[in-house]
N, C-alpha and C positions, 0 to 999 in steps of 0.2 A: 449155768442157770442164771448166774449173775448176769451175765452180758446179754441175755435175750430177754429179761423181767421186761423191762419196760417197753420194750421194741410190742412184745405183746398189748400191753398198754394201748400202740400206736401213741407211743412218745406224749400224753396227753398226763398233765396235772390232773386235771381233772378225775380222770379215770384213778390215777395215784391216789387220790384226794379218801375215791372212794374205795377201792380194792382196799386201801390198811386198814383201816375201822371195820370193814365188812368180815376180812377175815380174822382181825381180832376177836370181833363178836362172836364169829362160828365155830374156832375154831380153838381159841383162846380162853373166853367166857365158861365153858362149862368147869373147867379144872380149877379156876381163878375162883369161881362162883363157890365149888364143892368144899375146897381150903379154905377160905375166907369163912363161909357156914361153920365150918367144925373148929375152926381157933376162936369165933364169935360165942358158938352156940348156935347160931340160927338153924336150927334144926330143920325148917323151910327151902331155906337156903343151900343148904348142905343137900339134900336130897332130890332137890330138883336141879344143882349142879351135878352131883351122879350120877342123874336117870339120864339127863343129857350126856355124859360122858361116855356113858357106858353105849347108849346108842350110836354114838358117834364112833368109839372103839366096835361093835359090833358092824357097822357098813363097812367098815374097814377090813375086816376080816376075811371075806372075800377074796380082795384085793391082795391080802398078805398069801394067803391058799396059792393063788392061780400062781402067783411066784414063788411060790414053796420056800417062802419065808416061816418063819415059827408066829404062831397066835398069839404066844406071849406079847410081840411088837404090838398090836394093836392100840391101846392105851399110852402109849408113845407118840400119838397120830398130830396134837399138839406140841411137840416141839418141832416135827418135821414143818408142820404149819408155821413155827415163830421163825425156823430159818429161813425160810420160801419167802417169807414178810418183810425179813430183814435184807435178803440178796434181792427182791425190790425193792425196795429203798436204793440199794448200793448202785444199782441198775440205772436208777432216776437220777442218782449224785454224778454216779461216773459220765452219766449226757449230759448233765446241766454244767460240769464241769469241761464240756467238750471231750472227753476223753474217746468219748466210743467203744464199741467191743472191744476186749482182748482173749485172744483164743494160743494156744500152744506158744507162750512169749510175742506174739504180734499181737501189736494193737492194731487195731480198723478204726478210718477217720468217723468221726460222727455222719450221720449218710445225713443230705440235705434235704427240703422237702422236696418233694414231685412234684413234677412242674403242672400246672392245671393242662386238662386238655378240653 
């Protein structure tokens, strides 16, 4: 996963820029929101982090079904989100740092741009 994050990107800051924030807010924000409400109090807060949560965990469910995974994962759907966040980033560092994919102990040289045609 790590070594194709950014290649999806097409290697663009930009796009990086925006994919972290985007899937923080979606995917991050509801649990952050729900917790934050209930150590506050914001009773608002707290409930309108839930109702998103549990939405979020109910699409999900689906998904868990068809792989006859157990429902229970569902509400989990957020951390799998913060890993996939964090192995792009790693994804972005390991090209910025020239390293390139590494797959089964080979590394791959960073692939250069395409030449125009």
């Amino acid at each position: 996963m790590s070594r194709s994050a950014y290649t999806q990107l097409r290697h663009s800051p930009l796009l990086l820029a925006a994919t972290v924030p985007g899937l923080a807010l979606v995917y991050l924000g509801p649990p952050v929101t729900f917790v934050t409400g209930l150590l506050t109090g914001g009773a608002v807060a707290a409930w309108a982090g839930g109702a998103a949560w549990l939405v979020m965990a109910g699409t999900y469910m689906p998904m868990l079904a068809y792989y006859r995974q157990s429902l229970l994962l569902a509400p989990l759907l957020p951390v799998t989100a913060l890993l996939y966040l964090l192995m792009t980033v790693d994804s972005a560092v390991q090209h910025r740092r020239g390293r390139g994919a590494a797959w089964k102990g080979r590394t791959y040289a960073r692939p250069e741009a395409a030449p125009d045609r």
